[in-house]
C-alpha positions, 0 to 999 in steps of 0.5 A: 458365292462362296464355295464349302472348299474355300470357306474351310481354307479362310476358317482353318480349324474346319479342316479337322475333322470335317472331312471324316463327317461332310464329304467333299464338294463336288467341281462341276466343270465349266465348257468352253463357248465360243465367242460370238460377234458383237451384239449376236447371242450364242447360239450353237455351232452343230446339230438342229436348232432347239426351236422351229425353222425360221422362228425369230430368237425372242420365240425360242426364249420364250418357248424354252422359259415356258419350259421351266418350272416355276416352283418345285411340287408342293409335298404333303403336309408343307406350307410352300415348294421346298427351297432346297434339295436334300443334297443342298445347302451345305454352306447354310448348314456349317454357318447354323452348325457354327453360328447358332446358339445351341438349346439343350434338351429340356431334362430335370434331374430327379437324382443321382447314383455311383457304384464301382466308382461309375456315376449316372443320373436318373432324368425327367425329359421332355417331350415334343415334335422331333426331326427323325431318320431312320437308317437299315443295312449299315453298320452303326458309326456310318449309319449314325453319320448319314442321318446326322448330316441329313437332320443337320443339313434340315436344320440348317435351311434344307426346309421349305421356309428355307430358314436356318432353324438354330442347334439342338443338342443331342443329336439322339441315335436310337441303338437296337443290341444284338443278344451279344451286346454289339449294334444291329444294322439299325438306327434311327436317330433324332434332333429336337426341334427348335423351341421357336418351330416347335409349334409349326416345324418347316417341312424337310426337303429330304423325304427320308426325314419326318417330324415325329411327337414324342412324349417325355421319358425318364431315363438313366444317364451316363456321361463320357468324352472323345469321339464316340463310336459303336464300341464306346457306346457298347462300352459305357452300356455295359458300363451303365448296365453294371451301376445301376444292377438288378433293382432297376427297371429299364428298356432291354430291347434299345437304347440312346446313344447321344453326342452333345458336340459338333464335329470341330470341337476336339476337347471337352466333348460330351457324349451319353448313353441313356437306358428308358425307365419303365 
């Protein structure tokens, strides 16, 4: 099987920035075995022998196949044993990451704003079933990146049916600002799911990850490129705040931080903060 490490060296641009978002494959090393003479099995050079004295080889095969689980336990509320652990299918997440057309969250646009020479857009989005993670303790830019990989990683086949579920976009980062306008140490970040598993969502390997409902919103939108980070999603709040002024009303207590873009693409990024309309 193709391993993440050699997969980037054939495909050069994943290279950068990868590394700074996906960490690095583990290499498991391989023991030596000793050769065993011709038509005999390995069997072990020290210690007592795993099965019972005098017991022919096709008994301790069969006894230690009796040992292993067939399947992994089902988890509530899935259809069939998960396929792949939380930390799995790395490769299987890069080729959906890659490879998968990316369906936009559905929005209409209800009308749009400039003041101070800051544009934003005022929304209508839509609802529905949404892969969730919440993360508490750390600070935002790395909390943000461990429940995109875990979504991107469900996504991409960690999921009981196993399947490579396609991209949506944005990934969405419910931030919580402090009464000095900086990120508390809590996020809790979403990935809409595909139009085809909307009715029926696989269930995630990872059970830090849940599908959730939501219903639509409206919002007020502002739009900004680069690799965004806390202080840029501050920034262009502040930004957003400014335009909009005293006359609208909108949630103070949170807000969506947002990046439309995967982590290989180095130009032409797009990434929104929106505040909730009340």
């Amino acid at each position: 099987m193709l391993s993440i490490t050699h997969f980037c060296q054939c495909v050069p641009f994943l290279t950068f920035p990868f590394p700074s978002f996906l960490p690095s494959p583990r290499r498991t090393p391989v023991p030596a075995r000793r050769s065993a003479p011709l038509g005999l099995p390995h069997l072990p050079t020290s210690g007592s022998p795993p099965w019972p004295a005098g017991a022919p080889w096709r008994s301790c095969c069969a006894l230690r196949a009796a040992e292993r689980p067939r399947t992994l336990p089902l988890r509530p509320g899935c259809d069939g044993p998960s396929r792949a652990g939380p930390d799995g299918n790395m490769l299987g997440m890069i080729k959906n990451s890659l490879l998968s057309t990316v369906e936009t969250w559905p929005y209409r646009v209800l009308s749009k704003g400039e003041k101070e020479q800051l544009s934003y857009e005022e929304r209508e989005c839509e609802g529905g079933q949404f892969a969730v993670v919440e993360v508490t303790g750390k600070p935002f830019d790395e909390a943000s990146k461990e429940a995109a990989l875990k979504l991107l990683k469900y996504v991409g086949g960690s999921n009981d049916k196993g399947a490579g579920m396609g991209m949506t976009a944005p990934v969405s980062i419910t931030a919580f600002p402090a009464e000095d306008g900086s990120l508390q140490q809590k996020v809790k970040v979403y990935l809409r799911i595909p139009n085809q598993f909307q009715a029926s969502p696989p269930c995630p390997s990872d059970e830090s990850i849940k599908i959730e409902e939501r219903q639509g919103m409206t919002i007020y939108s502002m739009q900004f490129g680069g690799y965004a980070k806390e202080v840029d999603y501050v920034n262009y709040a502040a930004k957003l705040k400014t335009a909009l002024g005293s006359e609208a009303a909108y949630r103070k207590d949170f807000y969506f931080c947002n990046g439309y873009d995967p982590p290989m693409k180095p130009y032409g990024r797009r990434n929104e903060v929106w505040f909730v309309k009340e």
